[in-house]
Z-matrix of the N, CA and C atoms (Angstrom, degrees):
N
C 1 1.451
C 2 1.529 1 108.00
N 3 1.350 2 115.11 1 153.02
C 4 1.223 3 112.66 2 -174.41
C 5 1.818 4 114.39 3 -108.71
N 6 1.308 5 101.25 4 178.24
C 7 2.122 6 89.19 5 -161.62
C 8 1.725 7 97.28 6 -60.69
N 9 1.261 8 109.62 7 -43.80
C 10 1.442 9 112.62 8 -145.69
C 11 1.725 10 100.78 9 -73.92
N 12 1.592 11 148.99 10 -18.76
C 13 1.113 12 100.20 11 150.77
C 14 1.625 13 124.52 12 -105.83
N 15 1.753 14 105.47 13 43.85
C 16 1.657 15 105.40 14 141.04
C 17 0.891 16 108.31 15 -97.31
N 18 1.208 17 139.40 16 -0.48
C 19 1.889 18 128.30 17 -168.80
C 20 1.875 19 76.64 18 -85.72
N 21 1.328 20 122.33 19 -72.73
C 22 1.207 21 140.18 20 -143.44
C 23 1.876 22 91.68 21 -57.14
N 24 1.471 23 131.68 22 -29.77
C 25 1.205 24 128.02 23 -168.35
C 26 1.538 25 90.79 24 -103.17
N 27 1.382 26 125.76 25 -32.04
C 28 1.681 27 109.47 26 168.00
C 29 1.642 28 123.78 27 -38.43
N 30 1.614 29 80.14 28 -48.18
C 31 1.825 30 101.09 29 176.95
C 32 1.294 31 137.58 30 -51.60
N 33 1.445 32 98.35 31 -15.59
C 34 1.777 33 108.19 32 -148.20
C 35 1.589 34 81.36 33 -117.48
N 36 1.739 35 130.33 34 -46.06
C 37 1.043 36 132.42 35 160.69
C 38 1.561 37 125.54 36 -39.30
N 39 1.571 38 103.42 37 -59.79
C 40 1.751 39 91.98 38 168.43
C 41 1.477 40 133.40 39 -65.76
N 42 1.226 41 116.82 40 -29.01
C 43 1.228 42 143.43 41 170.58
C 44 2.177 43 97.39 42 -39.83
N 45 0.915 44 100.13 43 -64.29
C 46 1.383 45 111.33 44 -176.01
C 47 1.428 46 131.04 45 -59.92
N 48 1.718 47 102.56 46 -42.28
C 49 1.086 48 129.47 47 171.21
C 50 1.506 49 117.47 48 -85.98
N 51 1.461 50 129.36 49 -30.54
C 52 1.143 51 144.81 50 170.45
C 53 1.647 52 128.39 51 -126.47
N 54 1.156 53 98.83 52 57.02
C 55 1.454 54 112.51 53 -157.24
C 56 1.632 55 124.88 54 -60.78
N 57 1.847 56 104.92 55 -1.03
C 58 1.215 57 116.54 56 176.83
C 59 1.546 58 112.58 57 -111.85
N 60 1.177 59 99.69 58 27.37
C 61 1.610 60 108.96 59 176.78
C 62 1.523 61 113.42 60 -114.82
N 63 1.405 62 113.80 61 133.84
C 64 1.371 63 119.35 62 -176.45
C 65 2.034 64 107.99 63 -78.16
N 66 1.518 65 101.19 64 151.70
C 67 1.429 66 102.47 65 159.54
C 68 1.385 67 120.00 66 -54.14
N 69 0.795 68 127.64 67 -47.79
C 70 1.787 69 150.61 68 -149.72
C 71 1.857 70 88.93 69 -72.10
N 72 1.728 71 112.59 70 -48.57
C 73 1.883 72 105.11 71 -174.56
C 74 1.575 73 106.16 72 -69.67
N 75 1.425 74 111.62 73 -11.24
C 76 1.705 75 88.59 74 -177.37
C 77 1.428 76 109.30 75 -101.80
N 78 1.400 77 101.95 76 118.22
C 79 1.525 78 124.07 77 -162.13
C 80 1.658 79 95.88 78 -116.51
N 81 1.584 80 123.01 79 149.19
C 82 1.002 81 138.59 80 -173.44
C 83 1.905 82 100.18 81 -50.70
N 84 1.431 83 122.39 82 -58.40
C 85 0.992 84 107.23 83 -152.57
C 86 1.633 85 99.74 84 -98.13
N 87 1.682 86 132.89 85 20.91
C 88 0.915 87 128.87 86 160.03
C 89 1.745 88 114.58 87 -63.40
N 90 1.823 89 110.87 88 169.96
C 91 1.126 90 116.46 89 -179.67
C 92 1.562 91 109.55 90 -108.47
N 93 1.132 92 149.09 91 -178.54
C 94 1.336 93 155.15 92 148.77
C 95 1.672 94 116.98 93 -46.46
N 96 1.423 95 87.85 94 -51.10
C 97 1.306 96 100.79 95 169.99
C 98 1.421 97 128.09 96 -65.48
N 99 1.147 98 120.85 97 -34.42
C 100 1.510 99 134.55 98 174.40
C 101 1.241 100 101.89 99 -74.19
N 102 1.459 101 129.07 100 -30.49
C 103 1.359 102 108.62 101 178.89
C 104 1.401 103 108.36 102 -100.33
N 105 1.057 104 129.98 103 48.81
C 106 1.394 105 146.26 104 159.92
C 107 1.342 106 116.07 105 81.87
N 108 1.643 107 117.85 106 5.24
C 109 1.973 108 118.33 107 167.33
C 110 1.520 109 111.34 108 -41.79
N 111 1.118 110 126.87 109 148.42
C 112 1.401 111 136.15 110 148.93
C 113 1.440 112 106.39 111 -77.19
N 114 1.386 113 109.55 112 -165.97
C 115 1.767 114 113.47 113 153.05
C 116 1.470 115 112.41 114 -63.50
N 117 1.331 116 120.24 115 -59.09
C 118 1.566 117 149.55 116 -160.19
C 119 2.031 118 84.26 117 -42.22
N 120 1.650 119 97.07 118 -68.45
C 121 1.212 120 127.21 119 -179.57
C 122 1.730 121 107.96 120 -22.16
N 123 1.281 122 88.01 121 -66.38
C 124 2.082 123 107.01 122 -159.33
C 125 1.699 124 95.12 123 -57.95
N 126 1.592 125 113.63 124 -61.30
C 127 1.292 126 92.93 125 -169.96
C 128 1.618 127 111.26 126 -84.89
N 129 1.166 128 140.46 127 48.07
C 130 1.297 129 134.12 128 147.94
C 131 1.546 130 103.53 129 -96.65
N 132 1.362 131 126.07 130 -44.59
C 133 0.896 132 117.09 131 -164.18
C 134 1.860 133 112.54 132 -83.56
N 135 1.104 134 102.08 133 -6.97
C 136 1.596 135 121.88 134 -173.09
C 137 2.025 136 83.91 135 -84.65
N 138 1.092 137 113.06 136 -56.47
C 139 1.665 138 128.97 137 -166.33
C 140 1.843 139 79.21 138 -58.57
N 141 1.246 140 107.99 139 -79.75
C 142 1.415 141 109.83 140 -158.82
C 143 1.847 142 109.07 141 -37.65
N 144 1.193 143 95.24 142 -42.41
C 145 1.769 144 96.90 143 -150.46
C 146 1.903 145 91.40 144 -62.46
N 147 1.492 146 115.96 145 -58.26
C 148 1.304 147 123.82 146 -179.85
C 149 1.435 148 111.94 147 -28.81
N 150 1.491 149 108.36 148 -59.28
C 151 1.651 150 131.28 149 -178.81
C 152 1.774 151 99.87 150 -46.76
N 153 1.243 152 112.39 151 -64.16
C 154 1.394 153 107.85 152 179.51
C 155 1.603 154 126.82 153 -65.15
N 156 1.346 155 114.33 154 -28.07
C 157 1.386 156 121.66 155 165.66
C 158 1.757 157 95.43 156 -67.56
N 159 0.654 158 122.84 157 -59.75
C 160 1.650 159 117.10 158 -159.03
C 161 1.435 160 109.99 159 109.55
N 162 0.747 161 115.90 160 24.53
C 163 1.811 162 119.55 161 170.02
C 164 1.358 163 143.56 162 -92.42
N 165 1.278 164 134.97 163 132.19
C 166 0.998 165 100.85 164 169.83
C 167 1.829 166 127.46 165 -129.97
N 168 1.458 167 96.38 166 132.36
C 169 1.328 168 121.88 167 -140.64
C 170 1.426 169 98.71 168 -109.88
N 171 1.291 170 116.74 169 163.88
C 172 1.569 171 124.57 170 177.06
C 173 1.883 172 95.32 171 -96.59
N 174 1.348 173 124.10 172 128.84
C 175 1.501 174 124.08 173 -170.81
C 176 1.273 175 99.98 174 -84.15
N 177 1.623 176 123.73 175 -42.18
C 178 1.798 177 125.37 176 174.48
C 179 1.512 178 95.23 177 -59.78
N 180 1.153 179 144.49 178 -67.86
C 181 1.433 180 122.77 179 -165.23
C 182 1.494 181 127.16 180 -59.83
N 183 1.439 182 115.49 181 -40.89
C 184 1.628 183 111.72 182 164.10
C 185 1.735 184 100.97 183 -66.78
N 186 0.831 185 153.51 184 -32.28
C 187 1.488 186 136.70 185 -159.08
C 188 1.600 187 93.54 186 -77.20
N 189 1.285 188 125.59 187 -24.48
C 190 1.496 189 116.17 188 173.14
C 191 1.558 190 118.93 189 -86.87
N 192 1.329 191 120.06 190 18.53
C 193 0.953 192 127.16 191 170.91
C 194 1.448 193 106.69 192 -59.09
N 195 1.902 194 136.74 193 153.20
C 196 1.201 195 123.45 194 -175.86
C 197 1.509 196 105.89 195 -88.44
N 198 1.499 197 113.62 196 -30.67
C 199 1.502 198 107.06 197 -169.43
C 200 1.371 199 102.94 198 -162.84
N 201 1.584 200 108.92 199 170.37
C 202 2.059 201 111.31 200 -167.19
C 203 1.182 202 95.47 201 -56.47
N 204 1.567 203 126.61 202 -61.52
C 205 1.896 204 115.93 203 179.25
C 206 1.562 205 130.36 204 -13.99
N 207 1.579 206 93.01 205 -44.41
C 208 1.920 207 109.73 206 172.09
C 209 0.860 208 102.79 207 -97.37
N 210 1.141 209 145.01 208 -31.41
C 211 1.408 210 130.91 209 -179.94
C 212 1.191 211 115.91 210 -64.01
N 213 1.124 212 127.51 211 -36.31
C 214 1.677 213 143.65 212 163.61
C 215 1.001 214 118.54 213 -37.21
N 216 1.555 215 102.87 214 -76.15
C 217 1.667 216 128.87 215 177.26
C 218 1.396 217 101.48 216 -45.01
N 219 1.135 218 145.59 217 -88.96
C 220 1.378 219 162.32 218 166.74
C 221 1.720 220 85.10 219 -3.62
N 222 1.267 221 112.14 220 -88.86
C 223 1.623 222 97.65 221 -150.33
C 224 1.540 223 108.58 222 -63.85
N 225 1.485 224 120.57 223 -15.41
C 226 1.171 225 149.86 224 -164.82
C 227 2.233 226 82.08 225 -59.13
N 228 1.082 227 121.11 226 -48.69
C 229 1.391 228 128.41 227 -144.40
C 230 1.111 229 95.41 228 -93.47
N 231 1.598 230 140.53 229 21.09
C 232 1.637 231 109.26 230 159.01
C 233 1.708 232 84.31 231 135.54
N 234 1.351 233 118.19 232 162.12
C 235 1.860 234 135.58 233 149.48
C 236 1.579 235 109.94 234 -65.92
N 237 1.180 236 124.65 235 -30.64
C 238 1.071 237 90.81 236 -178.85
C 239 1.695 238 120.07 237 -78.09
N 240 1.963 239 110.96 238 167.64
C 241 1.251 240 107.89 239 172.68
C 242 1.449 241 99.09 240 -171.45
C-alpha cells in the first residue's frame, strides 16, 4: 500500500477524533501528542486508522511509533504486524 491512502485515512480519523484540528498541522514529523491526542485520544485513532485500512495490526506497537512520518510508513508497508 502506498502512504497517501494512509495519510488520506489518518485524516479522516483525526478529523473525527479531533475535530478542532486543521489538515495543514499534521506534518510528517509531528507527534499525536503535539497535535493535541491524549492517551484515550492516541489509541482510538491508532484503533480507528487500522479498522479503516483493514488490517490487522498490533495497537501497542504502532502507538510507539515516534511520529505521523512513521506512523505512515509502518502501516504504509503491508497487514502484516
Amino acid at each position: 500500500m502506498t502512504e497517501a491512502p494512509v495519510r488520506s485515512a489518518l485524516l479522516a480519523v483525526l478529523a473525527e477524533i479531533l475535530p478542532g484540528l486543521s489538515p495543514a498541522e499534521v506534518t510528517d514529523d509531528k507527534t499525536l501528542d503535539e497535535l493535541g491526542a491524549d492517551s484515550v485520544d492516541r489509541v482510538e485513532i491508532v484503533t480507528g486508522l487500522v479498522h479503516r485500512l483493514g488490517q490487522d495490526r498490533s495497537i501497542a506497537a504502532l502507538a510507539d511509533e515516534p511520529d505521523i512520518g512513521r506512523l505512515i510508513a509502518r502501516l504504509s508497508e503491508g497487514s502484516a504486524g
